[in-house]
N, C-alpha and C positions, 0 to 999 in steps of 0.2 A: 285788739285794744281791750284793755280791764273796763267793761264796760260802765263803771259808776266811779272812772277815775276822777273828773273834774266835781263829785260831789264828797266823794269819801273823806278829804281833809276836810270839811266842812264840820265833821264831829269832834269836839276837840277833844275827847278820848283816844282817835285816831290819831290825830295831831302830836299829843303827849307822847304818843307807843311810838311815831317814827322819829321826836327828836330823842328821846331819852332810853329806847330800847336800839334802835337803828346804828341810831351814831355814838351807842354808849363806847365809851374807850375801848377799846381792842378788837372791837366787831368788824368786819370785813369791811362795811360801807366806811368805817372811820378811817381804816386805815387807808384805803383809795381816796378819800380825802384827805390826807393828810400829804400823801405826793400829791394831790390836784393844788395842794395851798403850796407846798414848794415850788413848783413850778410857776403856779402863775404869780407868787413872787420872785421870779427870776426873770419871766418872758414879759409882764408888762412894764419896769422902770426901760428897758431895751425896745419893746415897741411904741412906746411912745415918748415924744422927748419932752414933752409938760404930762405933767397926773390927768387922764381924761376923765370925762365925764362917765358913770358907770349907770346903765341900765338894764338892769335883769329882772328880763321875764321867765313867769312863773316863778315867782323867788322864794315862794313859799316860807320857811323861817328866817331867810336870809343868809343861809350858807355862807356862799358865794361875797357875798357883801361884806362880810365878817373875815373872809381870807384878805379881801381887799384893801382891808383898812390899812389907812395912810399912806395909800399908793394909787388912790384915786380922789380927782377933787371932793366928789360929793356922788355919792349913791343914791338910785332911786330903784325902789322894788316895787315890784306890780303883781298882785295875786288877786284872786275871785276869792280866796277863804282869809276871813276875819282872824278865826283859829290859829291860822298858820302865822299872820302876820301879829298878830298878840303873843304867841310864842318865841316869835324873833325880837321881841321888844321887850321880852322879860329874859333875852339870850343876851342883849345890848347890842343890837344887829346898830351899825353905825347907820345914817344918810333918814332916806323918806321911805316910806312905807304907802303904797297906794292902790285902796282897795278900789278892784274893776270889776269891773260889770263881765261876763264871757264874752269875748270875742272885740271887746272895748275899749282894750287898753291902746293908748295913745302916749307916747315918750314926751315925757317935758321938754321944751324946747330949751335949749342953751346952745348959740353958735357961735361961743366965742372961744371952746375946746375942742377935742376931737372927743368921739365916742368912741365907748367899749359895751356892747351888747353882749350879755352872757342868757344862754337861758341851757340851765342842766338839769339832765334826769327828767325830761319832758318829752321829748320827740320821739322815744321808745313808747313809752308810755299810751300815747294817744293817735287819732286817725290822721288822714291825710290834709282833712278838712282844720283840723287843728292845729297842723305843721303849718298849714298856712298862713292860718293867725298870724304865726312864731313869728314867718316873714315878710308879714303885711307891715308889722311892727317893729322890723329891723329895717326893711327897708326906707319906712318915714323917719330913723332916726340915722343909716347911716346911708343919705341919697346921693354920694360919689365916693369916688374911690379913695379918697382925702379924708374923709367925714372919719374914719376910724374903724376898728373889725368887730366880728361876728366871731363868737365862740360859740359854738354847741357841742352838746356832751351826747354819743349814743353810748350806756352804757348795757347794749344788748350787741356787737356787731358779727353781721354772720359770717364772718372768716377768722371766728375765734374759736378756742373749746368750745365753748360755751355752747353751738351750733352741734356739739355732740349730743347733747340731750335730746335736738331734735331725730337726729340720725336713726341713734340707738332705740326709741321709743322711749325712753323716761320720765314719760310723758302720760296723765289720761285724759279721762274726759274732761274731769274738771279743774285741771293743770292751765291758767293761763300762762302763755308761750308767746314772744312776739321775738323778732331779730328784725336788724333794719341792715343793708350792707352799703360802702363805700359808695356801689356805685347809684343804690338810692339817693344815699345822701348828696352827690355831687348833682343829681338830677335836679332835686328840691331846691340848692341852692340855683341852678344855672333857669332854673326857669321864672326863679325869681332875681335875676339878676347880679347874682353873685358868682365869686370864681373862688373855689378852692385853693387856699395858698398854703397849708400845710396842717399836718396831725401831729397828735400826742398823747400816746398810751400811758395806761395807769395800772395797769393788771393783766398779766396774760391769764389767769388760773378766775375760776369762778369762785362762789364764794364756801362753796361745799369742799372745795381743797383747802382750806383756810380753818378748816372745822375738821380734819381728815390726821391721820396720824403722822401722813407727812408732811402738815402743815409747816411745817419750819423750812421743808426744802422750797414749798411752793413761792412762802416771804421773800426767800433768799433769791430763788432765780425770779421774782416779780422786781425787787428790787435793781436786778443788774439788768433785765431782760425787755423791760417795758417798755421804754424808751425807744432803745435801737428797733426793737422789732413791733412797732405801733400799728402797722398794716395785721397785724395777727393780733393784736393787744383786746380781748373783751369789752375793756371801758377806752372809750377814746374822746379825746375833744376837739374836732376840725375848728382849724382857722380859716374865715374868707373873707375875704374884701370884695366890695360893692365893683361892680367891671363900671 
């Protein structure tokens, strides 16, 4: 784990450099975003038959909330940095913005829809202790299998390339490295009460192919390749519902 992850967006110079350097147009993270926004404009009007309720943890600028728009009743984002969420608010992140305390966040209650919990680009990121949060607070908002799904993003999985940098050694001392694999992630869900009902790659190629001279071959077969073959895919987003 990046060991000063939950404080480092807390500077909003940090903050600045990952909305407008990060996700500047063309940059790899934009581009994976931008099939992560095709897709989940395609997969949620089909998962759910009214616009659910959307709450994403760790939402930081609101991404995520901003793909969603008008295809969810009403968003609620939850982050520990101020930064982050004043960055989403000068982004025009749609819904609520609600800053938490670590380890605090509580989902607003509305049971009169189903929910859609996203939380992306976090469970890489951080320890075990903190995955759990993730699902301390999926689980209070989705407590049966009716209540709505669970989307997380690992975008480190170790039955990707990506998993060659550890191999090879491309790595030093002071290289932070983490991978999390499928069958971690099925553990995490199952022990907190959830069942794995399906993936969705976004990238087989890292982000240094993207930047590489064959860049253009990497696009091409990330584009036809990500999908079908999501079990190998770098970035991915498991679906689960509550057992």
């Amino acid at each position: 784990m990046a060991a000063n992850y939950t404080e480092v967006f807390q500077d909003p110079t940090a903050v600045e450099k990952y909305a407008e350097r990060t996700y500047a147009p063309g940059t790899f993270s934009s581009i994976v975003s931008s099939r992560q926004t095709g897709w989940l404009r395609g997969f949620v009007p089909h998962a759910f038959a009214m616009p659910p309720v959307h709450h994403d943890f760790a939402c930081g600028t609101g991404r995520v909330a901003r793909m969603l728009a008008g295809l969810v009743s009403v968003s609620h984002g939850y982050d520990t940095s101020e930064a982050m969420l004043q960055k989403g608010r000068e982004l025009g992140t749609p819904g609520h913005a609600h800053l938490v305390a670590p380890g605090l966040a509580v989902p607003e209650p509305d049971e009169t829809r189903q929910r859609l919990v996203t939380a992306f680009r976090f469970v890489l990121n951080v320890d075990l202790h903190l995955r759990d949060q993730l699902m301390d607070f999926a689980s209070a908002a989705l407590p049966d299998a009716d209540s709505g799904l669970l989307l997380v993003e690992n975008h480190g999985n170790a039955s990707s390339l990506r998993h060659l940098r550890k191999t090879f050694g491309r790595l030093d001392a002071h290289t932070w490295f983490q991978e999390l694999s499928h069958e971690e992630m099925r553990e995490l869900f199952d022990r907190h009460g959830f069942e794995l009902v399906g993936m969705q790659g976004f990238t087989m190629f890292t982000q240094g192919c993207y930047r590489a001279l064959w860049a253009w071959a990497s696009k091409a077969a990330d584009a036809a390749l990500c999908s079908p073959m999501s079990k190998w895919a770098t970035d991915v987003v498991y679906i689960a519902r509550r057992r």
